[in-house]
N, C-alpha and C positions, 0 to 999 in steps of 0.2 A: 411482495408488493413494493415498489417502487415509488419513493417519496423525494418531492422536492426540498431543496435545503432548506428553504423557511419553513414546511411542515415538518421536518425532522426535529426543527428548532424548537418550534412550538411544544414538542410532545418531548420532547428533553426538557424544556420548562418546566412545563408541568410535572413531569415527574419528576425533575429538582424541586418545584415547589411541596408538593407532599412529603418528599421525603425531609427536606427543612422546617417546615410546620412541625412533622411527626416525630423528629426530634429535639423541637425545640420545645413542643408539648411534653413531650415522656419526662424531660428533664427538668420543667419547669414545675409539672406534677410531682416529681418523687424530690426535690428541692421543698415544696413548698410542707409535703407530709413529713419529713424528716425534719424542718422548723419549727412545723407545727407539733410532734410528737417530744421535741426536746420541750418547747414551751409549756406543753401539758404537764412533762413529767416534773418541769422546774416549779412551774406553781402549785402542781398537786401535790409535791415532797414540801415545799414550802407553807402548805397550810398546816399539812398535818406536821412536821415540826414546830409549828408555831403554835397549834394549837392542842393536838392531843400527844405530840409527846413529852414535854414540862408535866405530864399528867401521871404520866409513867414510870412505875418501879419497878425493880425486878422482881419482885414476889406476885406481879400482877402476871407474870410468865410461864408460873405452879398453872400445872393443869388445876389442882385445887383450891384456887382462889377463892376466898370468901364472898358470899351472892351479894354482899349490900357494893365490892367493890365489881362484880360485874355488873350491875346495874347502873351505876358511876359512868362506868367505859360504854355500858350500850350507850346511855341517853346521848353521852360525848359524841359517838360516833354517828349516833343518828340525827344529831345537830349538822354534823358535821357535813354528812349526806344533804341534810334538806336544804345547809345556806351558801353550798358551794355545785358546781360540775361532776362533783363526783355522786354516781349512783351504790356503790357501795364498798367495803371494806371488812377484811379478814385479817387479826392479827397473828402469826402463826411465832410457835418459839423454837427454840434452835432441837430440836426434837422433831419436829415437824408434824407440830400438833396444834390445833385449832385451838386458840385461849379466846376469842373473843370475834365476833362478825355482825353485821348488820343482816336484814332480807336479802339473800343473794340468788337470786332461779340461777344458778352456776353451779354445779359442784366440780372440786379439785381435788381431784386424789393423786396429781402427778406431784415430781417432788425436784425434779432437775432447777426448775426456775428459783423453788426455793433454799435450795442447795448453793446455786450461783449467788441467790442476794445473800445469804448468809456468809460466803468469801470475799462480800460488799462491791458486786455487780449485779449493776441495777439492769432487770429484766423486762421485755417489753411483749406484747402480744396483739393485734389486732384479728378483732372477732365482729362476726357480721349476725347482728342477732336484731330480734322486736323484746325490749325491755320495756314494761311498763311500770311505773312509779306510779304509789299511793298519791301523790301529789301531782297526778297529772302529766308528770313530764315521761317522757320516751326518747327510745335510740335506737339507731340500725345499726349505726358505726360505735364499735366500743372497742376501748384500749384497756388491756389488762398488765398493769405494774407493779413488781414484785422487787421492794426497795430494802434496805436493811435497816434495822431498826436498834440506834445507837445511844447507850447512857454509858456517863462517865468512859465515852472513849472509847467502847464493848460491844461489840454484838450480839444483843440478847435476842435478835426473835427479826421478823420478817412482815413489813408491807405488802398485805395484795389488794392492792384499788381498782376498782372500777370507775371508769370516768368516761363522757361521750367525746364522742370525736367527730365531728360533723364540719365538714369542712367538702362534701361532695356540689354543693353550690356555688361555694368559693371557688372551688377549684375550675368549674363547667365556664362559670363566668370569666375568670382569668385566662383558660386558653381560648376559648371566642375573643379577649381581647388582643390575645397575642397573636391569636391566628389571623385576624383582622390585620392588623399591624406589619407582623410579616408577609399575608398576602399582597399588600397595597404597597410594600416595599420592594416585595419582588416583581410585580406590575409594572411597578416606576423602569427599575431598573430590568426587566423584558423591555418594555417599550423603547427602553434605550439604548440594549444591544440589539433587539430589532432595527431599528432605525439604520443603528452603524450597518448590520449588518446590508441591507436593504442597499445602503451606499456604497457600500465592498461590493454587492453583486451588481450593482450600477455600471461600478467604475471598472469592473471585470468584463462586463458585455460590451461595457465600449472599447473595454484595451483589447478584447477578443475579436470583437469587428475591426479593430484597426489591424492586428495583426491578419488576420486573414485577408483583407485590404494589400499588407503588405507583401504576405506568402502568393499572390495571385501575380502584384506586381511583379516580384520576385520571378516566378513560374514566366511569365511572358516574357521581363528578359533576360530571361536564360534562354526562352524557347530562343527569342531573337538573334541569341550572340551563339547558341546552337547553329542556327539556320547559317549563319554568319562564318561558325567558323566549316561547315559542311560547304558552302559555296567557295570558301578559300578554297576547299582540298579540293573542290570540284575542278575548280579553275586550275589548279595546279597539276591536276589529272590531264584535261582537258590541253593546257598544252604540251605537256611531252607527245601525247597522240597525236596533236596539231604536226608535230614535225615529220611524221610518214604516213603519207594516205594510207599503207597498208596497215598499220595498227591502229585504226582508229576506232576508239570505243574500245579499247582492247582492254584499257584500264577497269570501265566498268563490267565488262562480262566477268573480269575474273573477278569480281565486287561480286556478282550476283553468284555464280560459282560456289567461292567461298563459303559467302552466308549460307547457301543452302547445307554446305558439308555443315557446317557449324551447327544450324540448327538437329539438322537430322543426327549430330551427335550431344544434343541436348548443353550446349555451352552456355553459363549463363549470361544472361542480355550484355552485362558491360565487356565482359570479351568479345562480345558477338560485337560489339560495335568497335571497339578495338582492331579485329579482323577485318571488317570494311571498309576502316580507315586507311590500314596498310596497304588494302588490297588496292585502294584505288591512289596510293602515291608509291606503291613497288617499284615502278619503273621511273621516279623522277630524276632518280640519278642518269639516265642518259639526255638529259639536258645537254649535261658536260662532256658529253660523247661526240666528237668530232662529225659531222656530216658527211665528209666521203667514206667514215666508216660505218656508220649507222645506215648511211642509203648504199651503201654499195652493193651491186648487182649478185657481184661473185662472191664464190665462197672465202671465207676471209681468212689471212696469213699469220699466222703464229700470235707476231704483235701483235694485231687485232684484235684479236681475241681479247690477249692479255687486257688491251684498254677495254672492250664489252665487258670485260671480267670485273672492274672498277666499277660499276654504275651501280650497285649497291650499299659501297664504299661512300660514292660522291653523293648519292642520293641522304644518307646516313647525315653527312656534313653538311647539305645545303638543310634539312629541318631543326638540327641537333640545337639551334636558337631555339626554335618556336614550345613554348611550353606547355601547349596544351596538346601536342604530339609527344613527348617524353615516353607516355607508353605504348608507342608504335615502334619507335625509335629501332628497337631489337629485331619485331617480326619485321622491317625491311630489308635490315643490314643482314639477317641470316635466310632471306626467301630463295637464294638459289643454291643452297647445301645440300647435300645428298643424305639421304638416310644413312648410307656403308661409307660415308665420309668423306669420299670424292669430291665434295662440292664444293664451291668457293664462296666469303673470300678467307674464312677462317681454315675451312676441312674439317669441321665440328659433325657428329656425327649421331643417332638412334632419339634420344630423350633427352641430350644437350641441346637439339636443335629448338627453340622456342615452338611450341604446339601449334600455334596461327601460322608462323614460316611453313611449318611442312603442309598445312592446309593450302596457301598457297603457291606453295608450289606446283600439287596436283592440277591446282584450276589453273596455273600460268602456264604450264607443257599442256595440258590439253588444249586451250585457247589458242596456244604459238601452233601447236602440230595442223588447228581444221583452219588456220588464217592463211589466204594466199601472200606470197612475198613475190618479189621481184624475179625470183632465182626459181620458184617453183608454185606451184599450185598447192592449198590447203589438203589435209585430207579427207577420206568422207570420215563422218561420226566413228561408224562400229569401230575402223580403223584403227582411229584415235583411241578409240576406250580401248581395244586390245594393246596396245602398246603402252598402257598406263597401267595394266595389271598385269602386263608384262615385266615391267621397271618396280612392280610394287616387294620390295624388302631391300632393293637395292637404289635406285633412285628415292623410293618412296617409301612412304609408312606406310604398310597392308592394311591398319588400322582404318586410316583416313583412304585407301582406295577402297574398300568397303563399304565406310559409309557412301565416297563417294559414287559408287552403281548405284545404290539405292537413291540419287535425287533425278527428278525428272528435269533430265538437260533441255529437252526439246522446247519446256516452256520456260526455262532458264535462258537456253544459249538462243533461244527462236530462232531463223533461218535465216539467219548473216550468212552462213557459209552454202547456202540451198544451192546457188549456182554454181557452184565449183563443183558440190556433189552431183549436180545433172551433167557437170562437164564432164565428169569423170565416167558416169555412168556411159 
C-alpha cells in the first residue's frame, strides 16, 4: 500500500506517540510503587519500633512464654492493627516459630523470607487478595513485610506485617494526567513538524517544478545547438560535393549507407551517431585538393594520387579545432585503410582500423563504384555488391560486408544511379 509522506508521517506519530506515553506510563507506574512501597515499609517499621518493640524482651521469644505476657503482646498488637494501616502481624523468632500474631486468613509456612530478615534483609511481598477486618475496613492490594526484630543490637526474631496498599487510583489518575500532558505535548510539537514539514514539501514542489522548468529548457537548447551543429556538418558536407557535379550528395548516401550497417549491426545510438557524423565530413579534406586534380578527366599520375591520398590527412587538420567533432576526428583520418593494410595514410590494418572507418569504407567504394565520373559510367548495383564481397578480407572487413548484404540498398541508395543502370542495360 502506497502512502504519501505526510500520511507516513502521521502514523509514525502516532506510533511514536503510544509508544512515549507507554513508556512514560510503565515508568511512572513502577517509580511511583517502589516510593510507595519504601514509604509503607518505613512507617510501618517505624510504628512498630516505636511502639511495640520498647515492649519486647527476649524471653517473650520462648515458644513457652507465660499467657498473662501473651495477652500483653496480643492486646499490643491488636491496638496496633486497629490505629494504624496495618491489618495484621506475626512475630516469629529465630527458630522459625510463631511466638505471637493477630487474626491473620494468611497462613505461612514458607521460611526463605524469614530466613532473609533474620540476616537483617528486610523482605517484601505483594498479594492481591479481599481481606475483611472486624472493623469494617478491606483490601485488594496487600504488602506482606518480613523485617528483623532487634534488642540490644541482636537479632532475636522476625517481623511479618500486613499492611494495605492501595494506590491503584492514584496511580489510574496519574497516568491519565501524564498521558494528557504528553499527548498535547506531542500534538503541539506534530503540528510543528507537520507544518515544517508541509513547507519542505512546498519548497520541494516548487524547486522540482523549477528544475523540470529548467531540464526542458535545457532539452531544447541542446536540441537547438544539436540542430545547429548538424547543419554546420551539413553545410560542410554540402560543400566538398558542391565542388564536382559528379559526387553530389555523395557525402549523404554513404550517411545513409553507413547507418544502416551500423544499425543492423546493433551499435549503440552514440556511436551510431558518431558514424554519421564521419560519414558525411569523410570527404572534407578534398577541399584542399587542387581542382585540376579533383576534376580531372583522366586517369591520374602517380603524383596525383599521392596528393588524393592526403585528403583524409587534410580533412583530419581542417576539424581537429572543432570540439565537438574530437570523436570523429579518427574514423575520418583512418576511412580509406584497408583491412590486410594496404591502405593509407597510416597502413594500419584488421582491428587497428577504428570500427566506424571500416564501416565506411564499404559504403564509400560501393557509392564511388555505382556513381558515374567523368572518365567512366557508374556501375549497375549487383555489380558493385559483387566486387565488395569480393575485396571482403582484403580491402574490407567480412564482418561489416555481411552485415552490409543484409541492408536493403534499394530504399537506402533509391535510384540515383537508375539511369546509368538502364544505360548499361
Amino acid at each position: 500500500m502506497n502512502y504519501s509522506l505526510s500520511k507516513k508521517f502521521i502514523l509514525l506519530s502516532l506510533t511514536a506517540f503510544l509508544i512515549t506515553g507507554l513508556q512514560i506510563s510503565l515508568f511512572v507506574t513502577n517509580h511511583i510503587k517502589t516510593d510507595k512501597l519504601n514509604n509503607i515499609q518505613e512507617s510501618t517499621l517505624l510504628t512498630l519500633d516505636t511502639i511495640l518493640t520498647p515492649k519486647l524482651i527476649p524471653n517473650d521469644f520462648q515458644f513457652s512464654a507465660p499467657k498473662s505476657r501473651t495477652v500483653s503482646l496480643n492486646e499490643t498488637l491488636s491496638n496496633i492493627a486497629k490505629s494504624s494501616d496495618i491489618f495484621g502481624i506475626r512475630i516469629w523468632n529465630t527458630e522459625s516459630e510463631e511466638i505471637f500474631s493477630t487474626n491473620i486468613p494468611i497462613s505461612y509456612d514458607g521460611g526463605k523470607e524469614i530466613a532473609q530478615a533474620l540476616n537483617g534483609k528486610i523482605q517484601s511481598n505483594f498479594l492481591n487478595m479481599d481481606w475483611e477486618q472486624p472493623q469494617g475496613r478491606s483490601a485488594h492490594e496487600v504488602i506482606q513485610i518480613f523485617s528483623p526484630i532487634a534488642l540490644d543490637q541482636k537479632i532475636v526474631g522476625v517481623y511479618e506485617v500486613y499492611t494495605s496498599y492501595d494506590i491503584k487510583s492514584h496511580i489510574v489518575t496519574l497516568n491519565i494526567t501524564i498521558t494528557g500532558i504528553t499527548f498535547f505535548g506531542l500534538l503541539i510539537l506534530y503540528i510543528f513538524l507537520l507544518r515544517n514539514i508541509s513547507n519542505a514539501s512546498q519548497t520541494l514542489l516548487s524547486q522540482n517544478e523549477s528544475l523540470v522548468r529548467q531540464k526542458l529548457s535545457l532539452e531544447q537548447s541542446y536540441a537547438q545547438l544539436d540542430l545547429s551543429y548538424r547543419n554546420t556538418v551539413m553545410a560542410l558536407s554540402n560543400a566538398v560535393d558542391a565542388r564536382d557535379k559528379y559526387t553530389a550528395r555523395h557525402s549523404q548516401r554513404v550517411a545513409g549507407i553507413a547507418t544502416a550497417i551500423g544499425q543492423i549491426m546493433e551499435i549503440d545510438s552514440l556511436s551510431l551517431q558518431h558514424l554519421e557524423l564521419a560519414a558525411l565530413l569523410h570527404d572534407i579534406g578534398k577541399i584542399g585538393i587542387p581542382d585540376e586534380i579533383l576534376h580531372k578527366p583522366g586517369k591520374l599520375s602517380e603524383y596525383e594520387f599521392e596528393i588524393i591520398r592526403l585528403h583524409p590527412s587534410i580533412g583530419f587538420n581542417i576539424l581537429k579545432d572543432i570540439n565537438f567533432l574530437d570523436s570523429v576526428l579518427p574514423i575520418i583520418l583512418h576511412h580509406h585503410e584497408r583491412y590486410d593494410g594496404h591502405g593509407y595514410p597510416e597502413g594500419i590494418k584488421g582491428e587497428s582500423i577504428p570500427f566506424e572507418s571500416r564501416i565506411i569504407a564499404v559504403a564509400d567504394t560501393y557509392d564511388a563504384m555505382t556513381s558515374d565520373r567523368p572518365y567512366r559510367k557508374g556501375l549497375i548495383r549487383d555489380v558493385a555488391i559483387q566486387e565488395i564481397q569480393r575485396c571482403a578480407g582484403t580491402q574490407f572487413d567480412p564482418i561489416i560486408v555481411e552485415a552490409f548484404m543484409k541492408i536493403d540498398l534499394q530504399s537506402i541508395h533509391g535510384n540515383t544511379h537508375s539511369q546509368s543502370e538502364e544505360k548499361l542495360a
